[in-house]
C-alpha positions in Angstrom: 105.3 14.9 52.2 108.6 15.6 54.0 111.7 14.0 54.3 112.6 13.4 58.0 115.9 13.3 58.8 115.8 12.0 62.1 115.5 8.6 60.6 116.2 8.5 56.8 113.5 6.3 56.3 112.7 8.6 53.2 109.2 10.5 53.0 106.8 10.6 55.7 103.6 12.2 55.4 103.2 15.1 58.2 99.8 16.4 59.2 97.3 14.6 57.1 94.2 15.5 57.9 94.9 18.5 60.1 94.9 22.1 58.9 97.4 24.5 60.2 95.7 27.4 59.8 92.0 28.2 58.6 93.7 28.7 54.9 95.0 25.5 54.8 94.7 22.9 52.1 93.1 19.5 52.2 96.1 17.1 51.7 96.0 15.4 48.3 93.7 11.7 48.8 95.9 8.8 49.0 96.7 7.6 44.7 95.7 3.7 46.2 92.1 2.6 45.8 92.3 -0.6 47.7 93.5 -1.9 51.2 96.9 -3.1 51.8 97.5 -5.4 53.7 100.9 -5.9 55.5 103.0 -8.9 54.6 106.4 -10.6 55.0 106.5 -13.7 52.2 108.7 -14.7 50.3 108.2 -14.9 46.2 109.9 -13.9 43.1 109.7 -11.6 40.0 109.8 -13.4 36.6 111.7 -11.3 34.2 112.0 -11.5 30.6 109.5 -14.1 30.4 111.2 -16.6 32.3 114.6 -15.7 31.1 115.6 -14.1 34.7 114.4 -14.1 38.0 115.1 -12.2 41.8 113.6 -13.5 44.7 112.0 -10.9 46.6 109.6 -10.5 50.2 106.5 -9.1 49.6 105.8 -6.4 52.4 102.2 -5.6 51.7 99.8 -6.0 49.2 96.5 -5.0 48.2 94.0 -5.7 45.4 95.7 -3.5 43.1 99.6 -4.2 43.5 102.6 -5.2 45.7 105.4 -3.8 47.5 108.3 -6.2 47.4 112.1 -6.0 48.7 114.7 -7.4 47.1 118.3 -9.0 48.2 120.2 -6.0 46.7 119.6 -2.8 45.2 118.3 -3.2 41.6 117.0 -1.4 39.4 114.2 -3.1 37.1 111.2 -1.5 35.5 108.5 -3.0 32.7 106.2 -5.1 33.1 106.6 -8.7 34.9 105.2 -11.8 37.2 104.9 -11.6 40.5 105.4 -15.5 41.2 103.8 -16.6 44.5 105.2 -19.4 46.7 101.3 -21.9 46.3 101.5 -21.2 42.6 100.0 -18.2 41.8 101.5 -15.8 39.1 100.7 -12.6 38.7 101.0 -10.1 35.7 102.3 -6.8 36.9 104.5 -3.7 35.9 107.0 -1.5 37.7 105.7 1.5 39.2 108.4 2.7 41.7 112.0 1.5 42.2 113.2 3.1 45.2 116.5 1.5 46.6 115.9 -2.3 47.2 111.9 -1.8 47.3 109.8 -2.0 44.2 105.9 -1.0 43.7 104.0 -3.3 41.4 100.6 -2.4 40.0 99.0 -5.7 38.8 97.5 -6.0 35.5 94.1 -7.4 34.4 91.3 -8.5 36.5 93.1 -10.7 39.0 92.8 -10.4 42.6 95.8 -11.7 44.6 94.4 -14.9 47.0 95.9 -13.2 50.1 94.8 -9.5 49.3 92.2 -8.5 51.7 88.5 -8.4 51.2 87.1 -5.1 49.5 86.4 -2.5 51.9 83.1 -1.9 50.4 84.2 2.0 49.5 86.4 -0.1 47.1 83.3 -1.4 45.2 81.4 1.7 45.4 84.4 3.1 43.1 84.7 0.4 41.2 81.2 0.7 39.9 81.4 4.5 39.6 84.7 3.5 36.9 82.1 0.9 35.2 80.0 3.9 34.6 80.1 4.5 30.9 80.5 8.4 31.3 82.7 8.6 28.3 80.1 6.8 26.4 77.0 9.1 26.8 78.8 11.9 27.1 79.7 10.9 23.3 76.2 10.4 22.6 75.5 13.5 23.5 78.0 15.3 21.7 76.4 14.0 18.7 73.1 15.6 19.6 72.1 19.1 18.9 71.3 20.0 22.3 75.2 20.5 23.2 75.2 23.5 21.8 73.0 24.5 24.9 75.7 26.7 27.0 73.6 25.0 30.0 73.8 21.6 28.5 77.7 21.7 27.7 78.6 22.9 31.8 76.0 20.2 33.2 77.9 17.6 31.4 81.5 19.5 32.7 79.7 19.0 36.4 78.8 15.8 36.5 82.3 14.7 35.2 84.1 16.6 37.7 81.7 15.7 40.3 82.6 11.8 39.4 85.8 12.3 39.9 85.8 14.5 43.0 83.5 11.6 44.6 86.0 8.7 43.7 88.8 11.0 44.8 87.3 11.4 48.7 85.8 8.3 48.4 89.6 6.7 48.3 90.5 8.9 51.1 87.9 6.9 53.5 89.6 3.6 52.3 91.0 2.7 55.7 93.8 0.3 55.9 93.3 -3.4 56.7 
């Protein structure tokens, strides 16, 4: 990413997906795993567990979290509710605080109504997270056959390989 000065928007990405050269690296795959979908509604952030509250205009949201502008620059981190104009509260915490826009990254299992549908990438990666990895890897560990050298780097390949698939898996997550 690159600041462009022309319009002091802040960053904008330049040449994703387009080498420069033959030695040129793949761009880093986006850090969101779900569709956003773009927004202007107004609703407001519950702070303090009701104690305080900023009305806000959600710009997009996904699945996974929010971007919301507020009336004035503030700066607020934590986590919070994201309260919806029909009713709907949702639990969320401050990711980024940049000027008057805040990124949210809800918390717990619950979908926003007005998020778009799972691009079906999106469940694909979601299953390969359900995976319990971590689990048999631990099973293993516990077994005399990890002291195989062959054993032992299997294992470190299919980790990695897990995570290299989710990682261009999200980068094929097109927006809604």
């Amino acid at each position: 990413m690159i600041e462009d000065p022309g319009r002091g928007n802040g960053p904008t990405r330049v040449g994703v997906g387009v080498a420069a050269d033959a030695g040129a690296q793949t761009p880093p795959a986006p850090k969101r795993g779900a569709r956003r979908k773009r927004v202007l509604k107004g609703a407001r952030l519950v702070l303090g567990g009701g104690l305080s509250t900023l009305d806000c205009t959600i710009k997009d949201i996904s699945a996974t979290g929010a971007r919301v502008r507020l009336a004035d620059i503030t700066r607020i981190s934590g986590r919070l509710l994201l309260a919806m104009p029909d009713g709907e509260m949702l639990d969320a915490e401050v990711i980024r605080n940049v000027g008057m826009e805040v990124g949210l990254r809800f918390c717990g299992d619950t979908r926003p109504s007005f998020a778009p549908p799972p691009d079906p990438l999106e469940v694909v990666i979601e299953a390969l997270d359900r995976l319990p990895l971590d689990e048999l890897i631990g099973k293993l560990q516990s077994l005399p056959v990890i002291e195989d050298s062959e054993v032992t780097e299997a294992v470190a390949s299919v980790t990695l390989s897990v995570d290299r698939l989710k990682k261009v898996l999200r980068a094929h997550i097109k927006e809604w």
